[in-house]
TORDONU-769836 format. One record per residue (C-alpha): x, y, z; residue number from 1; residue in one letter. Coordinates in steps of 0.25 Angstrom, whole numbers, plus 5000, padded with zeros to 4 digits. Each point is the difference from the previous one (the first is absolute). Layout:
+------+------+------+-----+------+
!   xx !   yy !   zz ! seq ! type !
+------+------+------+-----+------+
!    X !    Y !    Z ! NUM !    A !
...
+------+------+------+-----+------+
***
This chain:
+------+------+------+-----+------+
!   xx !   yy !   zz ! seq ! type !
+------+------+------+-----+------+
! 5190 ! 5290 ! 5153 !   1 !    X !
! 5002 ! 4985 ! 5005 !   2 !    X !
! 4985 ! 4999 ! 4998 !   3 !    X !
! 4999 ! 5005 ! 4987 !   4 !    X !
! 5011 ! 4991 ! 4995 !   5 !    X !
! 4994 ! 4988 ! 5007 !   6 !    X !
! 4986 ! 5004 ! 4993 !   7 !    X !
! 5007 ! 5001 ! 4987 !   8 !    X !
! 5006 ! 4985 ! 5003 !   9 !    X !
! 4986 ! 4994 ! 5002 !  10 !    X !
! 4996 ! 5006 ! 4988 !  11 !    X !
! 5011 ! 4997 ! 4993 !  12 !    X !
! 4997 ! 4985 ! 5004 !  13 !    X !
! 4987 ! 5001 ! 4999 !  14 !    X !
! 5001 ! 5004 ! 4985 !  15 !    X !
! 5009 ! 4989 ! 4997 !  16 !    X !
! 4990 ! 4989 ! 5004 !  17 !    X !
! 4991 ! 5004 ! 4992 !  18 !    X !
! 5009 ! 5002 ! 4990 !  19 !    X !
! 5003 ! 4985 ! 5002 !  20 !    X !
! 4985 ! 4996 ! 5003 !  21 !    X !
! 4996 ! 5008 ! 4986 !  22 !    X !
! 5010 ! 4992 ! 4993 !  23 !    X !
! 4997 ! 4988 ! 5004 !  24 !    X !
! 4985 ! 5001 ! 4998 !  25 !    X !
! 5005 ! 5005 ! 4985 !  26 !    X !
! 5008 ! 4986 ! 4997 !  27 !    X !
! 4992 ! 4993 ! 5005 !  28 !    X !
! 4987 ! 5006 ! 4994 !  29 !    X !
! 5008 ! 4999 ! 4986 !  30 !    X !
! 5005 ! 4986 ! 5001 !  31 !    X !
! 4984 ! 4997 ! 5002 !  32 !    X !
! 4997 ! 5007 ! 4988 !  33 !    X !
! 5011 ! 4994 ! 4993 !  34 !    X !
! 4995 ! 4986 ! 5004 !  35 !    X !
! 4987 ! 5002 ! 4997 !  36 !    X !
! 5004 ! 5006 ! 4987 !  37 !    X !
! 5008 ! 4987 ! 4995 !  38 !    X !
! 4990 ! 4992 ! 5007 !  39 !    X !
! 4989 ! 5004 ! 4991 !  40 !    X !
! 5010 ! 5000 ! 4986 !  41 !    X !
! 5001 ! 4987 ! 5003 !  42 !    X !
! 4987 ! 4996 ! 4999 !  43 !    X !
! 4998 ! 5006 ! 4986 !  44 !    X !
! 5000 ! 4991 ! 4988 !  45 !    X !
! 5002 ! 5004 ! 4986 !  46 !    X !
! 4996 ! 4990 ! 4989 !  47 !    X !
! 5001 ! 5003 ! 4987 !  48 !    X !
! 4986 ! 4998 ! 4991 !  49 !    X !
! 5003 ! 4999 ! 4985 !  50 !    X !
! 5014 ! 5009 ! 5004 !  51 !    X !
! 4991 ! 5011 ! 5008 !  52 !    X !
! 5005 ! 4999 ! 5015 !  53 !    X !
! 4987 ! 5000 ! 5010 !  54 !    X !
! 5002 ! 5002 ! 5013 !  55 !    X !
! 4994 ! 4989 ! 5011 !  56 !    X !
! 5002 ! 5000 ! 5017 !  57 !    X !
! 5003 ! 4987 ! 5007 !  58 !    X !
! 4991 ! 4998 ! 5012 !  59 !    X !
! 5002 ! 4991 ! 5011 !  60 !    X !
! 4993 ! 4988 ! 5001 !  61 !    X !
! 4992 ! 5001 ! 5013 !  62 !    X !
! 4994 ! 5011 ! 4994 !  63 !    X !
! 4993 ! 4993 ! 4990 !  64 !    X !
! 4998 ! 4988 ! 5009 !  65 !    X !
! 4986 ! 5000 ! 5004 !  66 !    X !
! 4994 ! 5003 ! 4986 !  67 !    X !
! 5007 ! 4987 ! 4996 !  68 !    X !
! 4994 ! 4993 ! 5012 !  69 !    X !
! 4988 ! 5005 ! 4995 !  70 !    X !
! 5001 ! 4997 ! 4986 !  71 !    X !
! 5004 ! 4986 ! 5003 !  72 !    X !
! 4988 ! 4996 ! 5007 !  73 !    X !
! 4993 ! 5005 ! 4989 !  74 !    X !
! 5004 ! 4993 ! 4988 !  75 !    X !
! 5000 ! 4988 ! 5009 !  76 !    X !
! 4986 ! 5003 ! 5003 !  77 !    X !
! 4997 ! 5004 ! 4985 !  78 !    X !
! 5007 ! 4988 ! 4994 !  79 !    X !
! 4994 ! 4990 ! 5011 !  80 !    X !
! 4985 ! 5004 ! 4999 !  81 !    X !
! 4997 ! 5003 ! 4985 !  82 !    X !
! 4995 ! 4988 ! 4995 !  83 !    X !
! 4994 ! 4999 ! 4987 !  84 !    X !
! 4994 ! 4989 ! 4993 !  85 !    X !
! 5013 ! 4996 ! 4994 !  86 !    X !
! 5007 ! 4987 ! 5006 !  87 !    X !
! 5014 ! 5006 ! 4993 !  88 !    X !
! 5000 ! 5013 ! 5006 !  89 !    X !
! 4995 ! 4996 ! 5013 !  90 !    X !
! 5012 ! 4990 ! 5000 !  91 !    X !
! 5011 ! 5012 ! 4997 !  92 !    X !
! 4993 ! 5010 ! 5008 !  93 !    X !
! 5000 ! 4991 ! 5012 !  94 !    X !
! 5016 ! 4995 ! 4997 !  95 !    X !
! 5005 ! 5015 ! 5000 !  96 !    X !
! 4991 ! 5002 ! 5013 !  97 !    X !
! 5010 ! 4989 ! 5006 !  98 !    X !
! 5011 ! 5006 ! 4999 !  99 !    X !
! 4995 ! 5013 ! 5008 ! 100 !    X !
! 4996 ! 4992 ! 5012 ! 101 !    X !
! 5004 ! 4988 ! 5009 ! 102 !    X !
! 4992 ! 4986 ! 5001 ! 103 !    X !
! 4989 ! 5005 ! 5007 ! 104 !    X !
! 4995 ! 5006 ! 4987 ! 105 !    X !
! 5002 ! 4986 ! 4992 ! 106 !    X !
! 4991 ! 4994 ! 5013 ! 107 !    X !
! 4988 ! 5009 ! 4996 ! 108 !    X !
! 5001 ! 4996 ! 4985 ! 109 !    X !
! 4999 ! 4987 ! 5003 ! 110 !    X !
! 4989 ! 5003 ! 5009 ! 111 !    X !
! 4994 ! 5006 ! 4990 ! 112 !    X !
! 5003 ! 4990 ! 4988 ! 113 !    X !
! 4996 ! 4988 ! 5011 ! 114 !    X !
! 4986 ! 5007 ! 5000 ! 115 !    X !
! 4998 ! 5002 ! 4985 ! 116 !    X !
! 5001 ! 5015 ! 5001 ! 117 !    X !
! 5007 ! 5001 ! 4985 ! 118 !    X !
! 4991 ! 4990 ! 4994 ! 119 !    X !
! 4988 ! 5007 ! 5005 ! 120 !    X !
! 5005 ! 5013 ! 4993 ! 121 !    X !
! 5005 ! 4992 ! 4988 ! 122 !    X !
! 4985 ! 4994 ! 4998 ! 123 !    X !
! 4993 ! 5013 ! 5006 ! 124 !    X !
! 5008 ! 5008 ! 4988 ! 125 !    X !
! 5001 ! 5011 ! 5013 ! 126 !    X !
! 5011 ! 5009 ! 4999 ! 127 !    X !
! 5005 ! 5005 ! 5014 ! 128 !    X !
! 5010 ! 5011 ! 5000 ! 129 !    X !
! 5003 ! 5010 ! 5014 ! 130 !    X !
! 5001 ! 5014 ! 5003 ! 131 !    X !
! 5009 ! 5005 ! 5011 ! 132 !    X !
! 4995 ! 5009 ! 5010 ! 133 !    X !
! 5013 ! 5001 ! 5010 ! 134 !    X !
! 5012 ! 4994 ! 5003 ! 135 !    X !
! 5004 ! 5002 ! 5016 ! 136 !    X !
! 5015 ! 4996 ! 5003 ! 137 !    X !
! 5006 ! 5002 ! 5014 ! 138 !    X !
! 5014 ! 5003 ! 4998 ! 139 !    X !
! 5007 ! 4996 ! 5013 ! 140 !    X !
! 4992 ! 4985 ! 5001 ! 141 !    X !
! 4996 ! 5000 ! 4985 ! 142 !    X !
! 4988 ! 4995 ! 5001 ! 143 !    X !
! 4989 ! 5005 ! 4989 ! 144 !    X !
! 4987 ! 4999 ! 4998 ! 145 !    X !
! 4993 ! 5000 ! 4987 ! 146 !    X !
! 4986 ! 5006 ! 4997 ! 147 !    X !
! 4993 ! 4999 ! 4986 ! 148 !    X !
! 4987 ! 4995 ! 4991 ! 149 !    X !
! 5000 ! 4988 ! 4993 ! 150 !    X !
! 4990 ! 5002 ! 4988 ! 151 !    X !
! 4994 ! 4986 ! 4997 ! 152 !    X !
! 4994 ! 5000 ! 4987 ! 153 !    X !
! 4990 ! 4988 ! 4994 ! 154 !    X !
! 4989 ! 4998 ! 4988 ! 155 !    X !
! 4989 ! 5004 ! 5011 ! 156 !    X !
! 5006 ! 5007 ! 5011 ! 157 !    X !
! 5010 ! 5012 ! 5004 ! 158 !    X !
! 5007 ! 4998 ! 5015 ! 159 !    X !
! 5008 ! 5008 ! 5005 ! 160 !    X !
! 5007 ! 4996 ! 5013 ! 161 !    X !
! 5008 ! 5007 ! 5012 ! 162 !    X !
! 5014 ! 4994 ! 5001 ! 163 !    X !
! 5010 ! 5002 ! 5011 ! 164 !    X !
! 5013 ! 4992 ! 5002 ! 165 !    X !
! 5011 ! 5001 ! 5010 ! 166 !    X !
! 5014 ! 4995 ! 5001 ! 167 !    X !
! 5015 ! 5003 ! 5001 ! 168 !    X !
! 5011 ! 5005 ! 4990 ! 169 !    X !
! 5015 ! 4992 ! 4999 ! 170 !    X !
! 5011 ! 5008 ! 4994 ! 171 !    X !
! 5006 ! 4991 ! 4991 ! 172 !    X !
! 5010 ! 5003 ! 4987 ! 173 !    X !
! 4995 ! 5007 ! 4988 ! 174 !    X !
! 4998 ! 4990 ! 4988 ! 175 !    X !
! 4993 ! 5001 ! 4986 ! 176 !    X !
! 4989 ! 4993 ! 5006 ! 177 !    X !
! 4997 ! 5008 ! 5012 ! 178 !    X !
! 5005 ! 5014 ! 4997 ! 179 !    X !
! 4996 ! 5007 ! 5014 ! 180 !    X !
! 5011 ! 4991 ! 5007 ! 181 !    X !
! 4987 ! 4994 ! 5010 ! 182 !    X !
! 4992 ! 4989 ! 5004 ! 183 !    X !
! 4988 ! 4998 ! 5006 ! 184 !    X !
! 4999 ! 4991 ! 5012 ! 185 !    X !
! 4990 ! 4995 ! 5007 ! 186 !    X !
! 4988 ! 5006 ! 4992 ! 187 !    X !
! 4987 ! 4996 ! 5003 ! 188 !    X !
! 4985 ! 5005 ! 4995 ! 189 !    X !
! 4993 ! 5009 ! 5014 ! 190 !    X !
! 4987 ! 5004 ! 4991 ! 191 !    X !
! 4993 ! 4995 ! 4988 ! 192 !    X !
! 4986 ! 5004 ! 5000 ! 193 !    X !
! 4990 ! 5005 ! 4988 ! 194 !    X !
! 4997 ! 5014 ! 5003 ! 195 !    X !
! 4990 ! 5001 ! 4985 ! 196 !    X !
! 4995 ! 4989 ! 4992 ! 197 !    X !
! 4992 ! 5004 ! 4989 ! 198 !    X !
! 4993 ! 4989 ! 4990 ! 199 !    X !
! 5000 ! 5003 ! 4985 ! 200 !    X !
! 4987 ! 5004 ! 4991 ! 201 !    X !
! 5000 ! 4988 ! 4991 ! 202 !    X !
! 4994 ! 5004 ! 4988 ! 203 !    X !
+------+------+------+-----+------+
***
């Protein structure tokens, strides 16, 4: 008799703990749910289109981080090396360049200036213009590296050459002039070598 009744005790307790454990497991299960419900309301935008509410999702920055990285270096890339026989358009392309990178990008101009680059395009009539193969960007040190083909285009030849440049990525503040919120530091040309050069027929 003792026996059963102590039996009936520990089973008695035994079903209250888990009673308790099961409940537990059950708040906190729907407080998670509850979180994670409001949590992703939250990041749900409506915005109204001529009066016809479309539904958009926020997403955290990070997450789109490294494409901007990439895209950065690109344009700068883009703007910096297409060069057409245009002193005007050379002049903006490389003034909006400048705003995407630090002074080590104002040296190579120079360089380049100093050695009568631009006036060789200007009384070549060459059109130079680049293609973008990849962008590499480390995202702890954010260091990139940059591979492409510049296409070199004259009266009697067609070069194309191999381009890789290297350098580092600053956070700075998002402005008009320099949307990704980047700069470019310490950038410097690795390779730049002709992999074609094809002369023109003249006819």
């Amino acid at each position: 008799m003792i026996k059963n009744i102590e039996t009936k005790i520990k089973l008695a307790r035994f079903a209250v703990v888990m009673g308790l454990l099961a409940a537990v497991l059950i708040a906190v299960g729907a407080m998670y749910l509850s979180y994670s419900s409001a949590k992703e309301e939250r990041s749900k935008i409506y915005v109204l289109d001529n009066g016809v509410p479309i539904l958009l999702k926020r997403t955290d920055v990070a997450e789109n981080r490294q494409v901007e990285y990439k895209s950065h270096v690109n344009m700068f890339h883009h703007l910096f090396f297409t060069v057409p026989p245009d002193n005007e358009f050379i002049k903006k392309n490389i003034e909006k360049s400048m705003y995407l990178i630090d002074d080590s990008g104002l040296k190579e101009y120079n360089n380049l200036r100093e050695r009568g680059f631009y006036n060789q395009i200007m009384s070549s009539s060459a059109v130079l213009s680049i293609a973008t193969d990849s962008v590499v960007v480390d995202p702890v040190t954010l260091e990139f590296q940059y591979f492409g083909k510049q296409r070199i285009d004259r009266k009697s030849s067609l070069i194309y050459r191999q381009l890789q440049t290297t350098g580092k990525l600053m956070e700075v503040i998002r402005s008009e002039n320099n949307p990704h919120g980047v700069i470019i530091t310490d950038w410097r040309t690795v390779m730049n070598k002709d992999i074609v050069n094809k002369r023109k027929k003249s006819f």
